[in-house]
N, C-alpha and C positions, 0 to 999 in steps of 0.2 A: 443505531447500534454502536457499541462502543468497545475496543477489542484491544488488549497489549499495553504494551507502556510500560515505565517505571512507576515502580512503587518506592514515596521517598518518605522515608521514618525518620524522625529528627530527635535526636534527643538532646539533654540540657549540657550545653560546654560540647558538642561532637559537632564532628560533622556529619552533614546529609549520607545517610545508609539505604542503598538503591535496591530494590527489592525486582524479582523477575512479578508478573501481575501476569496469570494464567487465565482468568474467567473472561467472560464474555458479558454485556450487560446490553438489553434492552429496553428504552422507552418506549410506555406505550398512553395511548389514552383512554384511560377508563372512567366513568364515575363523576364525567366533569374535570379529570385533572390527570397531568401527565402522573404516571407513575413507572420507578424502573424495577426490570424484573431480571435477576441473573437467568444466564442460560446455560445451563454446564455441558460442553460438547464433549463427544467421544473421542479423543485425541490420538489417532494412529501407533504402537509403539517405535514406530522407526523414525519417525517426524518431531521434531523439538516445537511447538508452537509460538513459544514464549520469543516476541520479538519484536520492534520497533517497526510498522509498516502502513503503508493505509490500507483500507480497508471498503468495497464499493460494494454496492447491488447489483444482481445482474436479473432485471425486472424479466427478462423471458424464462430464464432458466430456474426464476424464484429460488435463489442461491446467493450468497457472498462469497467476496474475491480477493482473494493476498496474495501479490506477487512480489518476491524478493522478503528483503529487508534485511535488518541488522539485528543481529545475536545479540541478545543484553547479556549473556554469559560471558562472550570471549567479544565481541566488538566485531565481527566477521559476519560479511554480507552471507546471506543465501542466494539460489539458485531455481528456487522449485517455487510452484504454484497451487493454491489448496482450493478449493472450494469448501463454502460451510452451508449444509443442507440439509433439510429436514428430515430423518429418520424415514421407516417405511409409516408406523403408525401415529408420527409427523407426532410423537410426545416430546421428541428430543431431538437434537441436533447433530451430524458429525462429520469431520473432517474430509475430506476426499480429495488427493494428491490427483493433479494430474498430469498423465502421464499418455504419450511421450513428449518430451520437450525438445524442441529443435537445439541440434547438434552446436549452435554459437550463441545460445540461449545464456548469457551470463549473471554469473550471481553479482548480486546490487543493490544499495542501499541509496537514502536519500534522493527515490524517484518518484513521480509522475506516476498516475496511474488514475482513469477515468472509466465509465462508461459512456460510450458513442451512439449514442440513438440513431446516427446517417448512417453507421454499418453496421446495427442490432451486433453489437459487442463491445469487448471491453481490450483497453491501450494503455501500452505502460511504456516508459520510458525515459532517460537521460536518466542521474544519479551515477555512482560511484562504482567502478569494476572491483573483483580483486585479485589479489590482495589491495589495500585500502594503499592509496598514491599511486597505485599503477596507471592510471588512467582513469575515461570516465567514459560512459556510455555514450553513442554516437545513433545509436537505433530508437529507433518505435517502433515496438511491438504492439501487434493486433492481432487477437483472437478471436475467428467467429465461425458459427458453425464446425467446430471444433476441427479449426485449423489457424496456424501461423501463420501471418506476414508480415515482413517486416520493409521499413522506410527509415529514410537518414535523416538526423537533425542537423538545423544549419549548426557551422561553427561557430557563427557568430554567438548563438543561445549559452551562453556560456554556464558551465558547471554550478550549480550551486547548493545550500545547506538550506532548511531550515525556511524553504519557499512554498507558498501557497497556489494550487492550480482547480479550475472547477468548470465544467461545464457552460456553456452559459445558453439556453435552449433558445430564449429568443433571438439571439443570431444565431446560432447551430454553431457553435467558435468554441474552442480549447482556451479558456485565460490564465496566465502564469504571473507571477508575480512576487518581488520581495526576495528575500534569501539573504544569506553571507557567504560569502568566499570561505574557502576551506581553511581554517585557524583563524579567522580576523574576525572583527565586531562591528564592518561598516558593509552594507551593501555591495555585490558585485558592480552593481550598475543602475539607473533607475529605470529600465526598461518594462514593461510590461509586453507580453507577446500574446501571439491569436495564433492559435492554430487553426485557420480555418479554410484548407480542403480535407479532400478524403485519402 
């Protein structure tokens, strides 16, 4: 599944013009061959959807998960959490805010965010407070059975943009990796990390 982003339209002599990218799109296998199918979700009207974030499965609750992320309108992280889930007569898809959120639940961009098979739920964490240079996230959040808890990240893990994280199931380990420091175009650091207790 594929959700958000920029949409960059270029024309001849201009520069790149950044488009908000609202749909939602699904690969599926049919016929001998992938093929992708839009999926137009029911959009809350108090909820802006449209935003830079990842995107997970949550294989118990047959549901998709977005926590946080950054406003391609104004550049300002969010603070809230959707689920995206199948209708009642499962023709369609929509959005579902949840709620409540713990009281130091902060909005946040450029983080982490898995699902945990060792605690059937899903973890988000590290990425940017705001307002944007205020700081950076220091927790990991976990949700399951729909409840919060949270744990610290070392200090050492240092803040970063533009990094790559993913499960890894045959060791049961969180892998992190790659990124840039905030304004630069060299690595923080060549580290790679494991998160691997619970």
């Amino acid at each position: 599944l594929m959700f958000g982003g920029d949409g960059v339209v270029r024309r001849p002599g201009e520069d790149p013009d950044f488009g908000f990218l609202l749909d939602v799109w699904e690969i599926c296998w049919e016929g001998g061959q992938y093929r992708w199918k839009p999926i137009t979700p029911i959009n809350p009207a108090d909820a802006p959807i449209q935003r830079i974030t990842p995107i997970i499965y949550d294989p118990l609750g047959k549901r998709w998960v977005i926590v946080g992320g950054e406003s391609q309108a104004f550049g300002m992280p969010f603070d809230d959490v959707f689920f995206l889930e199948p209708t009642a007569d499962r023709s369609s898809w929509s959005w579902y805010p949840v709620s409540p959120l713990p009281n130091n639940f902060n909005a946040r961009r450029s983080h982490f965010l898995f699902w945990d098979p060792r605690l059937a739920g899903f973890s988000c964490g590290s990425g940017a407070v705001q307002p944007i240079g205020s700081g950076e996230q220091r927790l990991l959040w976990t949700y399951r059975s729909g409840q919060w808890s949270a744990s610290t990240i070392p200090s050492d893990l240092i803040f970063r943009e533009d990094f790559d994280a993913d499960f890894d199931q045959a060791r049961q380990q969180l892998v992190l990796w790659g990124g840039d420091s905030i304004g630069a175009s060299a690595p923080e650091n060549g580290n790679v990390w494991f998160l691997t207790k619970t």
